[in-house]
C-alpha positions, 0 to 999 in steps of 0.5 A: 277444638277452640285454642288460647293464644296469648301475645305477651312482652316482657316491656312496653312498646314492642307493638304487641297489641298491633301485632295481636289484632293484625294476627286475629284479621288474618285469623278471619280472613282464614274463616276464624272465629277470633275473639280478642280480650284486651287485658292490658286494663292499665294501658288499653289501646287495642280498640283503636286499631279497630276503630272503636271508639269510647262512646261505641264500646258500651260494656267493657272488661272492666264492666265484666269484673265489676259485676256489672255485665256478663262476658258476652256482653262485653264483646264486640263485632269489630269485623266490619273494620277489616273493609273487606269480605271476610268469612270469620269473624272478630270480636273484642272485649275491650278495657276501658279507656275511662280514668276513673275506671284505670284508676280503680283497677289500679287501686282495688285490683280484681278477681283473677279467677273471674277473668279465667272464667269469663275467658272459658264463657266467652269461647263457649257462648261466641263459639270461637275458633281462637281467644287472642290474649293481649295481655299486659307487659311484664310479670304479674298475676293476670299474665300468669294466669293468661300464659298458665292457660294458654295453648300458645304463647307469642313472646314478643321481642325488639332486638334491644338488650333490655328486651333480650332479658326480659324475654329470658325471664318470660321464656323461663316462667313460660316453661315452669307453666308447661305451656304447650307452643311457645313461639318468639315474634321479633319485631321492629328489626332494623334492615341491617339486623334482618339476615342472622338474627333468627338463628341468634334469637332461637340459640339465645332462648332454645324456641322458635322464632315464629317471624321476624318483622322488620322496621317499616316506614308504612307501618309507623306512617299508619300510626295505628289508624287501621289494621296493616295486613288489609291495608298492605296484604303483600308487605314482608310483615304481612307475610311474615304474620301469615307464618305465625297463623299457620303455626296458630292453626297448625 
């Protein structure tokens, strides 16, 4: 039974997008089939921790909702960029990182319900194990279609107050929708943080807190030029990602 899991954050720049993609490279180490769907069309920026370039992406998402493609058509095979033998796969439908194609969505937006049915297509026709979500921050129609149907939603949070509301209201709507796992990633935390803070998160939010990911010096020197679960497979961060795939595959 294939699962939808969507990684969300309330604000911008909590890492949610390395987070998703380092989650669906453990998924295919585990033999997965993973696809990836950047919904972030305002901001894109998934594909470059898969090294995929603009001249290499041919369709994209925005393709799909223009009519131009089918959804199949948009999915990549981005496997190759884990550089090492894997028996999953992964592929990514990306959003363009074209001007005139963010500037378009932005000024004529797109048919949501078409988005739900490309995600239902996709899982059938690429025959996937799991559809990773990278949705956009905050509160707006895409998100509450990707966390409406969702059978797993990964709230991601920094120990910063202007996270902590933003991620009460993502908890709140989240539970209005009924979805069925919700988990909370906090990330970025400071080494002095790091004993304590779980308890306080799950207190907080009345969840679960799925990992805790501490500050990383590797992480930030990587600058996104790669996937760090296959570059550092025996970091803290690693480790802590392989706990939230076994509550994914669980």
């Amino acid at each position: 039974m294939s699962k939808i899991v969507s990684v969300h954050s309330f604000r911008g720049g909590t890492g949610k997008s390395n987070t998703t993609a380092n989650l669906a490279a453990l998924l295919a180490m585990q033999g997965q089939r993973v696809g990836i769907v950047d919904t972030d069309i305002a901001s894109p920026g998934i594909h470059v921790l898969f090294g995929l370039s603009e001249e290499d992406m041919g369709h994209s998402l925005n393709d799909y909702l223009w009519g131009k493609c089918s959804i199949k058509e948009t999915a990549h095979d981005v496997t190759s960029s884990l550089k090492t033998g894997v028996s999953g796969k992964i592929y990514l439908i990306p959003s363009s990182i074209k001007a005139g194609e963010i500037a378009r969505i932005l000024r004529e937006s797109y048919d949501v319900g078409l988005l739900n049915d490309g995600f239902t297509d996709l899982i059938d026709e690429m025959q996937l194990d799991i559809l990773l979500i990278d949705t956009h921050p905050g509160i707006n129609e895409e998100t509450l279609l990707s966390i409406a149907i969702s059978d797993v939603l990964l709230v991601i949070l920094r120990p910063d107050n202007q996270d902590y509301q933003g991620t009460s209201v993502t908890v709140e709507v989240a539970r209005k929708l009924d979805v069925p796992s919700l988990y909370l990633i906090v990330n970025k935390v400071p080494h002095v943080y790091m004993n304590g803070i779980g308890p306080k998160i799950e207190q907080t939010y009345n969840a679960d807190v799925a990992a805790i990911l501490p500050h990383s010096d590797e992480m930030m020197a990587l600058a996104s030029a790669g996937l760090f679960v296959a570059q550092y497979p025996d970091h803290p961060i690693t480790a802590e990602l392989k706990k939230v795939v076994a509550r994914i595959l669980a």
